[in-house]
C-alpha positions as CSV (number, residue, x, y, z in Angstrom):
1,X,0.0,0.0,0.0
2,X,1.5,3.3,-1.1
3,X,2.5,5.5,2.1
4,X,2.5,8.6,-0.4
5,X,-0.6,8.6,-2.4
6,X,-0.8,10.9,-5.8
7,X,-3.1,12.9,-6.7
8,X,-5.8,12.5,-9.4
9,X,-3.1,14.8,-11.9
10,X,0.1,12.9,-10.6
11,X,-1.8,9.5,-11.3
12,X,-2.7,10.7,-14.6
13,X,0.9,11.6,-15.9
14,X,2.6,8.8,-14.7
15,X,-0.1,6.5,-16.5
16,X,0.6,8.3,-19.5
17,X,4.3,7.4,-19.3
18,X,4.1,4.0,-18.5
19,X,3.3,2.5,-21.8
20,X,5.6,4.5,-23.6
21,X,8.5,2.7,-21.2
22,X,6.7,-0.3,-22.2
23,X,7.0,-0.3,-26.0
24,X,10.8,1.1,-26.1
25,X,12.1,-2.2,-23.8
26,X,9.8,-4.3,-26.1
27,X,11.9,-3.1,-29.2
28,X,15.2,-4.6,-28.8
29,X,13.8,-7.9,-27.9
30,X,12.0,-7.6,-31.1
31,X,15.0,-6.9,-33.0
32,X,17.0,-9.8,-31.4
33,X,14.0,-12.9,-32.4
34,X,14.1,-11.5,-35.7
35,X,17.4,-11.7,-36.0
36,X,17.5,-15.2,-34.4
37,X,15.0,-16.6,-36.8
38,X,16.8,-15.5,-39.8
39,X,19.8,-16.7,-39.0
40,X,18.2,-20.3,-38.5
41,X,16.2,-19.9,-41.6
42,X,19.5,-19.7,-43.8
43,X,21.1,-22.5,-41.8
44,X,18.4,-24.3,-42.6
45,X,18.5,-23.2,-46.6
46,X,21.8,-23.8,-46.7
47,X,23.4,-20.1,-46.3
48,X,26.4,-18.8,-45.3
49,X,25.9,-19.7,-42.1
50,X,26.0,-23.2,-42.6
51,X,29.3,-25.1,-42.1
52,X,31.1,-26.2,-45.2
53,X,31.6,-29.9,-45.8
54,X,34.8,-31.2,-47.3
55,X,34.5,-31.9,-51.0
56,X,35.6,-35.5,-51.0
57,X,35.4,-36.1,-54.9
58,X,37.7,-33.4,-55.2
59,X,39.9,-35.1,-52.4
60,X,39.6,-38.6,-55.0
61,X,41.0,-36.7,-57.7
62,X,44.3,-35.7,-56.6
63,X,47.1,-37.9,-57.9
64,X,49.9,-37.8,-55.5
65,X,52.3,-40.8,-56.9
66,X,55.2,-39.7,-58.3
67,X,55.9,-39.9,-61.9
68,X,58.7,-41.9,-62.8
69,X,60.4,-43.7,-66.3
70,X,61.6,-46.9,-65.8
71,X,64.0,-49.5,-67.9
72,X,64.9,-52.7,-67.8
73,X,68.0,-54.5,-67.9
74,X,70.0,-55.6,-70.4
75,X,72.9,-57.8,-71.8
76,X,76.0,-56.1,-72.8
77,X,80.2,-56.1,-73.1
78,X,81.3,-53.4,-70.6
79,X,84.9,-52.4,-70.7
80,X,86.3,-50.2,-67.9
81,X,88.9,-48.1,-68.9
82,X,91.7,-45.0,-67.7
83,X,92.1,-41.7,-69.7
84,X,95.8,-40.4,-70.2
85,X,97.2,-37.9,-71.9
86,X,99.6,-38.3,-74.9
87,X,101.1,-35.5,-77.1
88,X,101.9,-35.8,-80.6
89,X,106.0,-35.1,-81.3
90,X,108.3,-35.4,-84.5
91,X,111.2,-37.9,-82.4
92,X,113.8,-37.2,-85.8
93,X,114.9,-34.3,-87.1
94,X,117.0,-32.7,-89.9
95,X,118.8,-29.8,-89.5
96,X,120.1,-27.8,-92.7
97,X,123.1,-26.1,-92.5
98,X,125.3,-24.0,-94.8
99,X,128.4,-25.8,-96.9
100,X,130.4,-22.4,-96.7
101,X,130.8,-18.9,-96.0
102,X,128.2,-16.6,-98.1
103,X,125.4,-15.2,-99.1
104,X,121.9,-17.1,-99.6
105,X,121.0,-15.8,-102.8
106,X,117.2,-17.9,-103.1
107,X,115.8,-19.6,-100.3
108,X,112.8,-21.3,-101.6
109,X,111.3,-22.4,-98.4
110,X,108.6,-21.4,-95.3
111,X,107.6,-22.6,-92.3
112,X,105.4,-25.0,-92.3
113,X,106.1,-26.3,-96.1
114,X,106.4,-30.0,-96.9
115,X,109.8,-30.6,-98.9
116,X,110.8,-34.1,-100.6
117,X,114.4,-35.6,-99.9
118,X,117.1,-33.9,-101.9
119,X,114.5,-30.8,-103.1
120,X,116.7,-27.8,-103.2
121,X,116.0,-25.4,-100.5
122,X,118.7,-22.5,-100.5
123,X,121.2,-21.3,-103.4
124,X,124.4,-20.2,-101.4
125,X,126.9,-17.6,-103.3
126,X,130.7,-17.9,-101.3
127,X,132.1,-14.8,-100.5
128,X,135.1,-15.4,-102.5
129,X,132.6,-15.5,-105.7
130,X,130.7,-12.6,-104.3
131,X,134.4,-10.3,-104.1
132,X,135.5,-11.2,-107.4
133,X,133.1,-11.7,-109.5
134,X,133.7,-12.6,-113.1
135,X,137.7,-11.8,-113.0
136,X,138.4,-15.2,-113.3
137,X,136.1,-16.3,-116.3
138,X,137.7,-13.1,-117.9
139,X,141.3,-14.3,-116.9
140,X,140.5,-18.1,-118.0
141,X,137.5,-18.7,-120.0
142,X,138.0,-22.5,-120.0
143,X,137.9,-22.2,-115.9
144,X,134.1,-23.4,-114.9
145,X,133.7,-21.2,-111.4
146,X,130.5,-19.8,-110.5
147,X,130.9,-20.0,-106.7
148,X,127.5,-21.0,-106.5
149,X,126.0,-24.0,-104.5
150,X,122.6,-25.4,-103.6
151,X,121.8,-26.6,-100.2
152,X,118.7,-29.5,-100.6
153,X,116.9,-31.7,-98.1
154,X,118.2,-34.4,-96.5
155,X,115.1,-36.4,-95.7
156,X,111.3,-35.7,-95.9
157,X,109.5,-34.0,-93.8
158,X,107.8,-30.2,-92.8
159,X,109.7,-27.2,-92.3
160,X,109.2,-26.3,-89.1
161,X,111.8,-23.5,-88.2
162,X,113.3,-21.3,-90.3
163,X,116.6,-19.5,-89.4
164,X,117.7,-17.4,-92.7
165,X,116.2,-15.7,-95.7
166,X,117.6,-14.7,-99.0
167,X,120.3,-12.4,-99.1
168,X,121.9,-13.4,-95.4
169,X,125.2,-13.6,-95.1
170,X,125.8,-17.2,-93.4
171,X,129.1,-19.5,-92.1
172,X,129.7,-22.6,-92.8
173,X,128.2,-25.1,-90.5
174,X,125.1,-22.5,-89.3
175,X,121.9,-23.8,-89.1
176,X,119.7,-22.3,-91.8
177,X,116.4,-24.5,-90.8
178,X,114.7,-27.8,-89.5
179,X,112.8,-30.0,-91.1
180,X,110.8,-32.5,-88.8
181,X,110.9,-35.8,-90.5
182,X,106.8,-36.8,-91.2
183,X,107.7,-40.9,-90.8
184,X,109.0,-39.9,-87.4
185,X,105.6,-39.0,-86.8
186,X,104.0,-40.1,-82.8
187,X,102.5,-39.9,-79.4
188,X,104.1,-39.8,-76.5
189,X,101.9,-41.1,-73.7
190,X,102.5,-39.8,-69.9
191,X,102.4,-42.9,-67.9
192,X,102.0,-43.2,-64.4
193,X,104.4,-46.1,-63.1
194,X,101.9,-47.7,-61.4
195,X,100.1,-48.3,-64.7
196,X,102.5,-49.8,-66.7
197,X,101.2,-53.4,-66.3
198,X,98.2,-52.2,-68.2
199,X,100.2,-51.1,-71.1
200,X,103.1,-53.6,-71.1
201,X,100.1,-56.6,-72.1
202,X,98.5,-54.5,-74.9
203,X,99.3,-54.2,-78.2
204,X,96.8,-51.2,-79.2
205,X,95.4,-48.0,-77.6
206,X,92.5,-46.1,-78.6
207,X,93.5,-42.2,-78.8
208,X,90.9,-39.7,-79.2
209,X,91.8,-35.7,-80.7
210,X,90.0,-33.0,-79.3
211,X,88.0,-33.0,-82.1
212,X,86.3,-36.4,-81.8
213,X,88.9,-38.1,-83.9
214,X,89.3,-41.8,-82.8
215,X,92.4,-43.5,-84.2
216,X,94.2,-46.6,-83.2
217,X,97.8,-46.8,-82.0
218,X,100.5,-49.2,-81.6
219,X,102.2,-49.4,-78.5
220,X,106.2,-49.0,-79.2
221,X,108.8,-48.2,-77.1
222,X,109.3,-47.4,-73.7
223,X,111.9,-44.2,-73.0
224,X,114.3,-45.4,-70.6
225,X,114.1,-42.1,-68.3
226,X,110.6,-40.6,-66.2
227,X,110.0,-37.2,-64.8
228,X,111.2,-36.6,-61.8
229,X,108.3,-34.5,-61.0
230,X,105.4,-36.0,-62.3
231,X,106.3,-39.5,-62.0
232,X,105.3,-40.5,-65.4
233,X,107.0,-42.4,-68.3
234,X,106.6,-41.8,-71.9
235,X,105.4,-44.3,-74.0
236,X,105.5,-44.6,-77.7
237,X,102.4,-44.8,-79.8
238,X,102.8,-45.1,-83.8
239,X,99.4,-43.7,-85.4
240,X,98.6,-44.9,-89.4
241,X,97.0,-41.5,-90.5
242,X,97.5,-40.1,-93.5
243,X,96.3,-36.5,-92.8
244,X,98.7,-33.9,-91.4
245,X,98.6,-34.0,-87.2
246,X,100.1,-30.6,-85.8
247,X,103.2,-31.2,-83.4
248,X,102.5,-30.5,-79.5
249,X,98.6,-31.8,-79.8
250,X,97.4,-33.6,-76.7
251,X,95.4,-36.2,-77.5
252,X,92.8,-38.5,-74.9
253,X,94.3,-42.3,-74.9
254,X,92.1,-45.1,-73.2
255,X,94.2,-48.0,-71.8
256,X,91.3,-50.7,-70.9
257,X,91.7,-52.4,-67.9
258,X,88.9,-54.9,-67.6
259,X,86.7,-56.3,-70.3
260,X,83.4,-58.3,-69.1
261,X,81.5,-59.9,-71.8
262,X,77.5,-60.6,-71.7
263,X,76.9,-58.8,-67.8
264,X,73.6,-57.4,-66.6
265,X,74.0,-53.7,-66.5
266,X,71.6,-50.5,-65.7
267,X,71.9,-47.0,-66.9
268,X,74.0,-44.9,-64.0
269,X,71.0,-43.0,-63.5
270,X,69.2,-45.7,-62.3
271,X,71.3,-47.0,-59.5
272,X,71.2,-45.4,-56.0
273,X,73.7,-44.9,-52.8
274,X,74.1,-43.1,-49.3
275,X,76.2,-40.2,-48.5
276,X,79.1,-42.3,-48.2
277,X,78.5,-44.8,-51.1
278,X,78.6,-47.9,-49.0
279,X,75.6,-49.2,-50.0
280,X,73.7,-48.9,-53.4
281,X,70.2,-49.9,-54.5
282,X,67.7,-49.9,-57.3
283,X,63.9,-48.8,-56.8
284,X,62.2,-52.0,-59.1
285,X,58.5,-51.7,-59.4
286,X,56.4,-55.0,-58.2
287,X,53.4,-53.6,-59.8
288,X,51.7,-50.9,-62.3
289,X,52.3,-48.4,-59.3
290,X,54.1,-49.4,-56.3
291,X,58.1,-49.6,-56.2
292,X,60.4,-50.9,-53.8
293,X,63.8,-50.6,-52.8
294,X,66.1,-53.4,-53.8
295,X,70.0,-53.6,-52.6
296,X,72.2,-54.2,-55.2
297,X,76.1,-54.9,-55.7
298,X,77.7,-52.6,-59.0
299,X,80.9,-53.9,-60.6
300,X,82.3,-52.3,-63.4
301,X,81.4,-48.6,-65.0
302,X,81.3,-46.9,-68.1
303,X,80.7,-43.8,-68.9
304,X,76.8,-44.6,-68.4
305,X,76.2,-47.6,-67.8
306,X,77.6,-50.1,-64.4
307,X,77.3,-53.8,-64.0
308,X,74.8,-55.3,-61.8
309,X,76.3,-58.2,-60.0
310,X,73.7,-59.2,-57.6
311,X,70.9,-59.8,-57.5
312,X,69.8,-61.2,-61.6
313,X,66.9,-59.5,-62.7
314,X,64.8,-60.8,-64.7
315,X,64.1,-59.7,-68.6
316,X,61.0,-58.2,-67.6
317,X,61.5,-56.6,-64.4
318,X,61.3,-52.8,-64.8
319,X,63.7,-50.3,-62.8
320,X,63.0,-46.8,-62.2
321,X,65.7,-44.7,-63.8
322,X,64.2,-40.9,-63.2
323,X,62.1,-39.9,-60.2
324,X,63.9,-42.3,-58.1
325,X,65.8,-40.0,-56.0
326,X,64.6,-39.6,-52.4
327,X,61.7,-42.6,-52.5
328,X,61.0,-44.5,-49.4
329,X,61.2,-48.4,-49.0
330,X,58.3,-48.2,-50.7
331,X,56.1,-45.7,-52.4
332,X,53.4,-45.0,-54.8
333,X,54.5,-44.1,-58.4
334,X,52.9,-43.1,-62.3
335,X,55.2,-44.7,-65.0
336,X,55.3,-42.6,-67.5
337,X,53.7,-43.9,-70.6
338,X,56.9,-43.5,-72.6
339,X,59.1,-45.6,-69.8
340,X,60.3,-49.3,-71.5
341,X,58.2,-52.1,-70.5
């Protein structure tokens, strides 16, 4: 019971207020079920508010072997071989030398020109002929003195220095030029000592020029001295070429070491090994998309392919030879459809 009654006025205003008070605390509870039942009607349709489900055929689509080419192995002869170096020398040579004191009046030679034995090279005018001159045909007409003499070739061969030209005045014994006898023609290979046993049982060498060139040697003589520095003995190699080889060429000679006949070998690519290449394996697929790894033991290598000595594959089984690297035990792979079956 109020202690404080109002009067008739009071209770009129404050009436008047009330619903007012009413109908603003009513709005925001209004606002807030409205908003409620939106939101669950786009749930419910499927909105934005509805959580999204993973898309599992998109998940099945996704390939995630590795693509790989494979090979298989094969029969061949593998030869395992050393590289040395071998440079190409004239081991004889002429030297032309005056036959008096004078003057070269023609010298009809340049280096580099091939001459025959006894193909004149200089004309050579003494001194004594060059001072007097025709006094003595005038004093004796019967006397047959020119003072001239012609120096020729004593063997075969290129011309490969020249000391004098026409009109030089020269003594006798001087060297006037050198001619590098061609059938003197060879290599000189650089032999390590501890290789010799490989070249003392052969017969021929392989040589190589830097331009491709492959021609086959004969293993001659041994020089009787080695470099003290190096370490290395030259070994004479007699090429059969008939096109001109420049002096001081080096030249790639393969001395094999071992020859296998009829082994099981793999392309390098396809064989595998640690950090410290102790052990080596192959990856060999056991069917259209698993591979597994399989230890082997290599022998002999070439320049790309090694022998397989254990295990023996069979014809058909098929090694991965790219996209190998870094595969687990076992993994999931894609030949590729141009990989040998």
């Amino acid at each position: 019971m109020n202690r404080y009654p109002l009067s008739p006025p009071q209770q009129r205003s404050h009436a008047a207020r009330t619903p007012t008070f009413m109908t603003l605390t009513a709005i925001p509870a209004m606002t807030l079920a409205v908003c409620l039942f939106v939101s669950c009607g786009q749930q419910k349709d499927g909105g934005p508010g509805k959580a999204e489900k993973p898309d599992s055929t998109a998940a099945e689509t996704i390939d995630a072997r590795t693509p790989v080419t494979v090979t298989t192995v094969s029969q061949d002869a593998l030869n395992d071989y050393i590289e040395l170096n071998a440079v190409s020398a004239f081991l004889q040579k002429s030297y032309v030398k005056a036959n008096a004191n004078g003057y070269l009046q023609s010298a009809d030679t340049y280096p580099g020109k091939y001459v025959e034995s006894g193909q004149a090279l200089f004309t050579l005018k003494t001194k004594e002929a060059q001072s007097i001159g025709n006094s003595i045909r005038i004093l004796d007409s019967t006397l047959k003195f020119s003072g001239v003499s012609t120096i020729r070739a004593s063997q075969h061969g290129y011309i490969t220095q020249l000391n004098h030209q026409s009109g030089d005045y020269v003594q006798d014994g001087e060297q006037l030029a050198v001619i590098s006898d061609r059938s003197s023609f060879v290599f000189l290979l650089d032999l390590p000592y501890e290789l010799r046993s490989f070249v003392l049982s052969k017969r021929t060498v392989e040589l190589i020029l830097p331009d491709g060139q492959r021609l086959g040697g004969m293993v001659g003589a041994f020089m009787p001295t080695m470099d003290s520095a190096s370490q290395t003995q030259s070994v004479v190699i007699r090429v059969n070429t008939q096109q001109p080889i420049p002096e001081n060429l080096i030249a790639k000679v393969r001395v094999v070491k071992t020859t296998r006949n009829a082994v099981q070998s793999l392309p390098k690519a396809a064989l595998l090994t640690n950090e410290t290449e102790s052990d080596f394996w192959v990856m060999k697929l056991i069917d259209s998309s698993t591979a597994v790894k399989v230890p082997v033991k290599k022998g002999i290598e070439t320049r790309d392919r090694v022998e397989i000595l254990s295990p023996v594959f069979a014809p058909s089984d098929r090694i991965l030879v790219s996209g190998n690297y870094g595969l687990p035990d076992t993994a999931k792979v894609n030949p590729q459809p141009d990989s040998a079956r």
